[in-house]
C-alpha angles and dihedrals in degrees: 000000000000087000094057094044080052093053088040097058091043094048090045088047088055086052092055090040091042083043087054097047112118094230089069104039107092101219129181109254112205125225119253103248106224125249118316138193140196140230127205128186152146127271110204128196098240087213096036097036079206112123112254133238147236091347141145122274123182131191120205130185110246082203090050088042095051104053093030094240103174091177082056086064094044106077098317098103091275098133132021127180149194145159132245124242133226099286093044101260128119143182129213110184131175082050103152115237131277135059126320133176112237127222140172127189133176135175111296096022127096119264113235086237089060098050098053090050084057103045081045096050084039103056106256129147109267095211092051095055094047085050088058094061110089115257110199118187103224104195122190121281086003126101118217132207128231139173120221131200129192124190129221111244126220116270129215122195144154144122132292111208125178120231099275090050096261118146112252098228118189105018113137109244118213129182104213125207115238099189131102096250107218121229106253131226123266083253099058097031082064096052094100116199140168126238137048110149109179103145132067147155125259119240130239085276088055087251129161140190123184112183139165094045116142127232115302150081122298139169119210119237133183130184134212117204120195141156128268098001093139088332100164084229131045099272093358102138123263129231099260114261112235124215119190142198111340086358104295116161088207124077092213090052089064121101111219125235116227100212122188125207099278093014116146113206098178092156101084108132116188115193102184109192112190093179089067091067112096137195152235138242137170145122127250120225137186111229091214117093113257099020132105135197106240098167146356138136123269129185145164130230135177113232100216096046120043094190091067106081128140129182156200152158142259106227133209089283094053088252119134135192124190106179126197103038119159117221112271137087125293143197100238107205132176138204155161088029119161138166083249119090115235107262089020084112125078120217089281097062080251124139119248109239089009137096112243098253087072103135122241123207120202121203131211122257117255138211127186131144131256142190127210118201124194093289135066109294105229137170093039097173114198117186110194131210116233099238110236 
């Protein structure tokens, strides 16, 4: 007995080493990928002339970039990259051979990307922007040598303070584009780079620094996101409320910043007062004998700016609130109104109290305009259509 468990745990040990040998083990091969070549180069700072370190480089096809070929920059030799050294040099090396366009970009310089939207939106010939980027020929088992340079974008800062003069730490800062982006050409949509940083965070001074934008006109915005400001439910989160420029509410009221590459606009000065935000109050009615209006949704948007929209909610009473409203004239609406209180339902849809043959009446949504002065807004009467 003890010589045939023996023979059975050696027989059953050749089966695992059989089981291990490579013969029988089916394994992916990979293709050998054809000849390569490398390129090295220089990337040099456009305002230091001084070669700069530890950034981004990017090689693109011309081919892949010329016929738009996304699969060409997915796996098929399209983009290549590498990273300078401390002396500003790099090497990218198994880059397939042919011809590639060749960009760098750190923070506070301008992506490629971003150059070629502003000389489009500009005016500029398409084909003489895309003639400014460096083309280097990689051939196969030989390295080529190119020259980079990267240009120092323009830079907004400045302070956001609330009304009492307290620093508005931890708003996110954005410097928004004004200008009517172009569409681009096939051949410059396809030149890919990294970068664009045109958002931050101010600091606990209520400081804020934007670098690395192109040439154009922007306006700076920040946003304050809270809880409950005109949440539909108690706590539910808000659309974030946008100030712009000085601390205007509206996005008309902004003045744009013309901003040059290497530009540095450091006088940017936010004053964000909340007190001046109103709000507003009313009561929903049905016009049909006997009903009466128990919920809905009710908001206010700006027609000229689709970003600005508050909003609130008709309770059981009819009654609505919509806090933090700027001065200026909406557009009211209401929707989703009905003769049954929000929460009333149980998670059958039935009733509480009721049987489930209560019936429901549904109203028709409303739209009517409102203007709110530089005091609290009261006495808003909406009278609701039954729906059919």
């Amino acid at each position: 007995m003890l010589r045939r468990t023996i023979v059975a745990l050696l027989v059953a040990g050749c089966t695992v080493m059989v089981a291990q040998q490579p013969q029988q083990v089916q394994v992916p091969q990979l293709q050998r990928a054809g000849p390569t070549g490398a390129v090295s180069g220089t990337v040099i700072a456009a305002d230091t002339q001084q070669p700069a370190r530890f950034v981004q480089v990017t090689l693109i096809n011309t081919a892949a970039s010329n016929t738009n070929d996304q699969g060409a920059f997915r796996g098929f030799g399209g983009i290549s990259s590498a990273r300078t050294e401390v002396d500003g040099t790099f090497l990218a090396s198994g880059v397939a051979p042919g011809d590639y366009y060749v960009t760098a970009w750190a923070p506070g310089y301008v992506p490629e990307r971003s150059i070629l939207q502003a000389g489009v939106n500009a005016g500029s010939d398409p084909a003489a922007l895309l003639a400014q980027i460096p083309v280097v020929h990689v051939a196969a088992d030989a390295t080529s040598s190119v020259t980079v340079t990267m240009q120092r974008g323009g830079t907004i800062s400045g302070r956001i303070l609330w009304e009492d003069g307290s620093p508005a730490a931890g708003l996110t800062v954005q410097a928004m584009g004004t200008d009517t982006n172009v569409a681009l050409p096939a051949a410059l949509a396809a030149i890919q780079s990294p970068g664009a940083q045109t958002s931050t965070t101010t600091d606990d001074r209520g400081g804020f620094r934007v670098s690395g934008l192109p040439s154009g006109n922007y306006v700076v915005v920040t946003m304050i996101q809270g809880r409950g400001f005109g949440g539909i439910q108690r706590g539910a989160p808000m659309p974030p409320i946008r100030v712009y420029g000085s601390g205007f509410f509206h996005k008309a009221d902004a003045k744009p910043i013309n901003v040059r590459v290497g530009d540095e606009r450091s006088d940017v000065r936010m004053v964000i007062d909340l007190h001046s935000l109103r709000t507003v109050t009313g009561h929903a009615s049905a016009s049909s004998p006997g009903l009466s209006v128990a919920s809905g949704r009710v908001s206010l948007s700006d027609p000229t700016d689709p970003t600005l929209q508050l909003q609130g909610a008709i309770d059981a009473n009819g009654q609505f609130m919509v806090k933090y409203v700027p001065p200026g004239t909406y557009t009211l609406q209401v929707a989703g109104a009905s003769t049954t209180a929000t929460g009333q339902f149980g998670n059958r849809g039935q009733q509480r109290g009721t049987s489930s043959t209560a019936s429901v009446t549904s109203f028709q949504p409303l739209s009517q305009p409102v203007t709110v002065g530089d005091t609290d807004l009261s006495g808003v009467a909406l009278t609701l259509t039954a729906s059919q």
